[in-house]
C-alpha positions as CSV (number, residue, x, y, z in Angstrom):
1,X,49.6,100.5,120.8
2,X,47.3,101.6,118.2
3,X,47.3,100.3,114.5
4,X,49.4,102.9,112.4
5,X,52.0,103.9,115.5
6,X,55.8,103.4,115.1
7,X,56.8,101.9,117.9
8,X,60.0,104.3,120.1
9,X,63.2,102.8,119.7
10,X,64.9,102.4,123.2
11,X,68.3,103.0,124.4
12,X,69.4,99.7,123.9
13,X,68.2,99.7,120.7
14,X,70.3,102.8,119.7
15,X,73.0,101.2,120.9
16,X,72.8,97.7,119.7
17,X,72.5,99.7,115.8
18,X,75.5,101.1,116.4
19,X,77.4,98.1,117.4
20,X,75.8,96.3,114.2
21,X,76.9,99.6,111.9
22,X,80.1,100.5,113.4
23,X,81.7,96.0,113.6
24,X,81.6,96.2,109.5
25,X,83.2,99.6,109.2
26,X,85.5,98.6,111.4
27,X,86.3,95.4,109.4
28,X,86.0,97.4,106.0
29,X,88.9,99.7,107.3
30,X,90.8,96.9,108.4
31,X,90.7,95.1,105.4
32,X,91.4,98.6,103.4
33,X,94.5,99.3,105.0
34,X,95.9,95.8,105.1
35,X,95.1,96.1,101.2
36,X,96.8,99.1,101.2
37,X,99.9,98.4,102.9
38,X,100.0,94.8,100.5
39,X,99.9,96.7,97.4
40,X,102.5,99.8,98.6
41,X,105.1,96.9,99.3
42,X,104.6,95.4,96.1
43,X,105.2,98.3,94.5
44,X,108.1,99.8,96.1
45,X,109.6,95.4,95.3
46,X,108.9,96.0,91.5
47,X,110.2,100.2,91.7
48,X,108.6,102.0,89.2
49,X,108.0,101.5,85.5
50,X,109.2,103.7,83.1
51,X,106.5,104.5,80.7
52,X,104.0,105.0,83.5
53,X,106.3,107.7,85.4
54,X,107.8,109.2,82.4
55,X,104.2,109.8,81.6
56,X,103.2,111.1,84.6
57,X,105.7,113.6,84.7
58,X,104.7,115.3,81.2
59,X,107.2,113.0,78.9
60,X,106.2,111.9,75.9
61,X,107.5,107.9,75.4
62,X,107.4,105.8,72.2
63,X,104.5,103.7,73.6
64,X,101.7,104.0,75.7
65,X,101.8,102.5,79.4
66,X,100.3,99.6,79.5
67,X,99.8,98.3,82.5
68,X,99.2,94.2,81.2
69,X,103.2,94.8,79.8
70,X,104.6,96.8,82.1
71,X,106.7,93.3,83.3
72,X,107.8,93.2,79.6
């Protein structure tokens, strides 16, 4: 090989990149969803807070949402 060529990548090659790409988007979707799901339950436990939906549905409420006293 001559100084200055790229050397071909080979079929393994291709496909051993692919396994190295595709394990953390698998593990990135995994962990999304199972971060998903956590929050969705915790949310549906707690039910929903009334500033925040009043709000979202065009009401206008006394105070602001805030999310930090939304337990409150």
């Amino acid at each position: 090989m001559a100084d200055g060529d790229i050397p071909q990548l080979t079929r393994t090659h291709r496909v051993l990149i692919g396994v190295v790409v595709a394990g953390p988007v698998i593990i990135a979707g995994i962990g999304f969803a199972g971060s998903y799901a956590a929050v969705r339950e915790l949310a549906l436990e707690k039910g929903p807070v009334e500033g925040r939906d009043a709000a979202r549905r065009g009401r206008r409420t006394n105070t602001p949402y805030d999310p930090l006293l939304a337990d409150a």
